[in-house]
N, C-alpha and C positions, 0 to 999 in steps of 0.2 A: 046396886052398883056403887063404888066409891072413885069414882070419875070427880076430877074439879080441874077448873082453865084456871089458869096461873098467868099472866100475859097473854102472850099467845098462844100457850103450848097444854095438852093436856095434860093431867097429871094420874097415874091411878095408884091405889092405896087400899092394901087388905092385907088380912091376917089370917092364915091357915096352922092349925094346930098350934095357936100361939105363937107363931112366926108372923113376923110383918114382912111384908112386899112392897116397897113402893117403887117409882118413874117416870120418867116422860114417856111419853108417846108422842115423838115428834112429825108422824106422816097423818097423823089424824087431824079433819079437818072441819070434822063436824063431832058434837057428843057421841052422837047414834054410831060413829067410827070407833070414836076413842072406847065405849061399852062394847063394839067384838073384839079392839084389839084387845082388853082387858078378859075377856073370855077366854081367849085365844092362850093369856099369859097364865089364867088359873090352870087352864088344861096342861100346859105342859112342867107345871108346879107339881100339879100331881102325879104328874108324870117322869117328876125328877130330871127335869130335862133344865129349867131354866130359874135362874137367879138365884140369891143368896138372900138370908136373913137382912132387914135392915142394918143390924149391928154386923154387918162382915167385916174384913180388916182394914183397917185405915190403908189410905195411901202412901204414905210416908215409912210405918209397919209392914206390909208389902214388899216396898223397894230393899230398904235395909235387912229386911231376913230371908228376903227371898230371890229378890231379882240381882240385886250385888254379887251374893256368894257364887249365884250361878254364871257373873260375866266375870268374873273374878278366875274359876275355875277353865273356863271355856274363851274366853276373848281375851287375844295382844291388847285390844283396845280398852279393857275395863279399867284403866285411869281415866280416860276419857267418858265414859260412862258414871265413875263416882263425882265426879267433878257437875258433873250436867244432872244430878241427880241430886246431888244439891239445890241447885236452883228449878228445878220440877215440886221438888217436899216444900220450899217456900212459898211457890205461888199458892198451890192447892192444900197446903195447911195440913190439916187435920181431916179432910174430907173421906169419906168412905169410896172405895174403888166403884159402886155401882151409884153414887153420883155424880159421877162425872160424866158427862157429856159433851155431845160434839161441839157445842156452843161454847163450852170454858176450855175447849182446844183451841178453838177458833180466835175468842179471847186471849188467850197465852199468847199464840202468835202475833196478835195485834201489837201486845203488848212489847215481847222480845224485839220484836223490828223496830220501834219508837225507843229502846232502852240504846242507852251509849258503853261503848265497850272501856275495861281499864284503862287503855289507852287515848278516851277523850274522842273515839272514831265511832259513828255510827254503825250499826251491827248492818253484817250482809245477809241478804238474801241466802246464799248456800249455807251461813254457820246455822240460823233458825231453822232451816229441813233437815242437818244433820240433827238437832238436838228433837224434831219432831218424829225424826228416825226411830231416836234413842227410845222417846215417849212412847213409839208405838211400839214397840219392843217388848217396854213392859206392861203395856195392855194387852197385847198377843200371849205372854206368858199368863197373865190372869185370868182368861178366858181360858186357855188349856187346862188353867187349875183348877175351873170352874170357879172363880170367884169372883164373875159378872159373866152376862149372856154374851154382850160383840165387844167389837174392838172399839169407841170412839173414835178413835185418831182416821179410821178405815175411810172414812170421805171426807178429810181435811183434804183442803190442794195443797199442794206443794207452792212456794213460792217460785216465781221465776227467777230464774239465775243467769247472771253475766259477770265470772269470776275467770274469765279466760286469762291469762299473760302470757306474754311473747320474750319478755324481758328475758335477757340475756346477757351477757355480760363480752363488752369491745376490750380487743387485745392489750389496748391502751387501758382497760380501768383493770386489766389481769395484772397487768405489771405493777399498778399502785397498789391492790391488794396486796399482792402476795409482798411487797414493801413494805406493808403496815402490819404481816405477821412475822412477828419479832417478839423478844424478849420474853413476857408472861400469855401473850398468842402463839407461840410458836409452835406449839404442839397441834394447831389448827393448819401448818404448813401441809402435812400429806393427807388431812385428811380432805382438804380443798383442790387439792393436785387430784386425788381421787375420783372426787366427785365431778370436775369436770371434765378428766377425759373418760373415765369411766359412765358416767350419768348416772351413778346409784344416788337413790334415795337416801334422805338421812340415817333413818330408822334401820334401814338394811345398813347402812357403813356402821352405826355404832353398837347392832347387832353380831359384826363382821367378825369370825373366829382364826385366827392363824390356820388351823387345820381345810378350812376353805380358801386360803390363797395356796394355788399350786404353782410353785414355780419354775416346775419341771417342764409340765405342760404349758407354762404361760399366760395363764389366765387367772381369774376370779371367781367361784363359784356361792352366787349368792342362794339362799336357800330359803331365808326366812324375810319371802315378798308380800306385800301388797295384796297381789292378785293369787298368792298359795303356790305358784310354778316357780322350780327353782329354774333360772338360769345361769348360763358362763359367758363370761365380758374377758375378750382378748387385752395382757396388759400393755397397754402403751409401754414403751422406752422411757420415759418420763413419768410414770406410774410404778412400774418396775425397779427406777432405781428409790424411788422414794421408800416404794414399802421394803424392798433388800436394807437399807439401812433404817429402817427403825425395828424389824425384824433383829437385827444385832443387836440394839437395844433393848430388846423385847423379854429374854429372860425365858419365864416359866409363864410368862404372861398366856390368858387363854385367849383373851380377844385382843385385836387388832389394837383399835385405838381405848389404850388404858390409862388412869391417872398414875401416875408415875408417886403421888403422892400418898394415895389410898389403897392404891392396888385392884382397883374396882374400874369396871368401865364404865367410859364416858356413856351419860344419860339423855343431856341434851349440851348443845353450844348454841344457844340461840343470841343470849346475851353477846358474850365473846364475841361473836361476827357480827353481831350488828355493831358494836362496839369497833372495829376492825374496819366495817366497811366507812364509819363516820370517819374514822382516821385516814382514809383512804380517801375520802370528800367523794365518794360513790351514792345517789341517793336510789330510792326507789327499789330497793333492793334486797333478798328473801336467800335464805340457803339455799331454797330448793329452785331457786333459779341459775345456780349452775349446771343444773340438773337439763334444765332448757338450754344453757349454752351447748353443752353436749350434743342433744340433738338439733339446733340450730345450727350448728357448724358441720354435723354428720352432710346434711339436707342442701349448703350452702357447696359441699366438695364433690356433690352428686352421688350421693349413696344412695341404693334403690331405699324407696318406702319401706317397705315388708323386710329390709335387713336393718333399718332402725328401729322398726317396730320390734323388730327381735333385740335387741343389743339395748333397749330401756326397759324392754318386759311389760308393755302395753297390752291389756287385753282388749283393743279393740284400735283398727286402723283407721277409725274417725279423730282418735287424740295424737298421734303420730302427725297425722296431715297439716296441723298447724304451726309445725315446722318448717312447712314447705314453703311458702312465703315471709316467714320470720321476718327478712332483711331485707334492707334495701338492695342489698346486691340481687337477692333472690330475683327481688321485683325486676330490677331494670333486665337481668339474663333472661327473662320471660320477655319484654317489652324489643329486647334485642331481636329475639327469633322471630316477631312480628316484622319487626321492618326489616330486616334481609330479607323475609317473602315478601316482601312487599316488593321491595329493589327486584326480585328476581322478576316477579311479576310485570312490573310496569317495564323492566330490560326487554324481556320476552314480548310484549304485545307492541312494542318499537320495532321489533323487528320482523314483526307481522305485518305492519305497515309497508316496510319496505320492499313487502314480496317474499321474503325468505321465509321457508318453514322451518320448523323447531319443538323439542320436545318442550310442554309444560315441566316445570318442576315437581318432584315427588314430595306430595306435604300429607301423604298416610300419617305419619305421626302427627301432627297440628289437630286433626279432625278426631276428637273423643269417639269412646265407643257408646254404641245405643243403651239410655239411662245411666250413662255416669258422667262426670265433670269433663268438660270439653275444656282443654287449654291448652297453652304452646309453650307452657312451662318445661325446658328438659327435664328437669329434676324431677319430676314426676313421668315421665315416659317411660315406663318397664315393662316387659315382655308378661309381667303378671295381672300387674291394672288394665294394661291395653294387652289381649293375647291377640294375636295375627287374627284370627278367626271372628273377631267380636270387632277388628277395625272397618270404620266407614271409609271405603276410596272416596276420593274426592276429586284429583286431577294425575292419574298413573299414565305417562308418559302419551296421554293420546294425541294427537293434533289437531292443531285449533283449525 
């Protein structure tokens, strides 16, 4: 047997037909372990079932000939991909794919979280599991090729995440925006009008083709989302005339918002509005938190839940729902319908006192349905969250 402990961890090492095998065996906890798991690993060598010559292909070799071309081919996102794939080939060098293991994952991560962003900001919690995403992406693809036996990454945790924002944008800081877009920002005018009463995403506005605004119909129909489902957004009056007159403008142009200098569309504005928003003395502030004013203000006019969820193109009515208390107004319109029951209540047992009888007041909607949120928020009250059938009576007209 060619079993050796290395620290803590086994290690085995042999050579069939001139090929070398090496690895950890990291569940083994005694030799006598580590000598069947290494059994175990000839049998299925001969069996053509597991591992690769020690010489298999670098890590770095790997990515760039194989995992690229194919997110390149296949993924909106493989900019985001070459970028993070960069800094995966620097950590891990020159290393071969079948030595790496879950331990220099584990290390990477340590590491990314401790590392400080361009910007002089420490890195979050949610950017490290996306780029751990990325990483296990291309171990999943290596393993398919056969060119390691599992995944590494497969029992890294995930970090915990708390990258939630509520941040939205007040009527008063909409006025000094749109203020500040002027002169060489002005071309940032509709596509900000857009975005907040519309709630599209960046990516979808600058992917946004003339042939999908219909203004017959009076809508937007975006197609190329997030989540893969196209939807259609009703155009505001104040959307509609924006995009009617840059449409005049627009020429043979195929997409919406075009550089008028290049002829190409816009790719990002991220500089531009933050630039914008400084001129505006606005802080705190993100494009895609118009995106939240939209449904912030949907949530604050009392729109059901499930028709915001529909009109931002959420796949899942637990990201919707933190719109629902967004505001302060939200908050105190909830705190309102507690004390008018309350007033009614304490009116009503005044008058129990005095001899007279009287009906309780009806507070079916106050009282959640069994296993969901109980609250006396109206904005959340709809016949779809609460249906008749799933409501708990509480006090329906009986006498006290």
């Amino acid at each position: 047997m060619t079993i050796r402990k290395r620290g803590s961890r086994y290690h085995y090492d042999f050579m069939i037909r001139r090929q070398r095998y090496r690895g950890t065996i990291p569940e083994a906890r005694t030799k006598a372990e580590a000598e069947q798991a290494e059994t175990k690993i000839k049998n299925k060598v001969y069996e053509r079932k597991y591992g690769k010559v020690s010489a298999s292909r670098q890590f770095a070799e790997f990515v760039n000939s194989t995992y690229l071309p194919w997110a390149r081919a296949n993924k909106r996102s493989s900019s985001d991909d070459e970028f993070h794939a960069k800094v995966f080939c620097r950590h891990f060098g020159k290393k071969s794919l079948n030595e790496i293991d879950q331990q220099m994952i584990e290390e990477f991560k340590v590491k990314r979280m401790k590392s400080i962003t361009r910007y002089g900001r420490t890195r979050r919690p949610a950017s490290v599991n996306r780029e751990l995403a990325i990483l296990s992406g291309i171990f999943r693809m290596a393993v398919d090729y056969e060119e390691i036996g599992q995944n590494p990454c497969r029992k890294v945790d995930s970090l915990p995440e708390n990258n939630q924002r509520t941040r939205h944008l007040s009527f008063d800081e909409e006025d000094r925006l749109f203020a500040a877009l002027t002169g060489d920002r002005e071309y940032l005018r509709t596509l900000v009008t857009v975005a907040i009463y519309a709630g599209s995403r960046r990516g979808e506005l600058l992917r946004l083709r003339w042939s999908n605004v219909d203004f017959d119909l009076n809508a937007i129909n975006f197609t190329e989302t997030k989540t893969n489902k196209d939807r259609s957004v009703p155009m505001e009056p104040i959307v509609r005339e924006a995009l009617s007159e840059l449409h005049d403008r627009a020429g043979d142009a195929e997409y919406v918002f075009t550089n008028s200098d290049t002829g190409t569309r816009y790719t990002d504005v991220k500089k531009s509005f933050s630039a914008a928003c400084r001129g505006a003395s606005i802080t705190d502030f993100r494009f895609h938190d118009l995106r939240h004013t939209f449904g912030t203000r949907l949530a604050d006019a009392g729109v059901d839940v499930v028709k915001i969820k529909e009109l931002m193109g959420h796949a899942s009515i637990v990201t919707t729902m933190r719109y629902i208390h967004a505001t302060d107004k939200g908050k105190r319109g909830a705190i309102t319908v507690l004390s008018e029951y309350r007033q009614q209540l304490v009116a009503s047992l005044s008058q129990t006192k005095s001899g007279r009888s009287y009906n309780l007041p009806q507070v079916v909607d106050v009282v959640g349905a069994p296993g969901m949120i109980r609250t006396c928020d109206p904005l959340i009250r709809s016949q779809v969250l609460y249906p008749t059938e799933l409501r708990v009576p509480f006090f329906v007209n009986s006498k006290w």
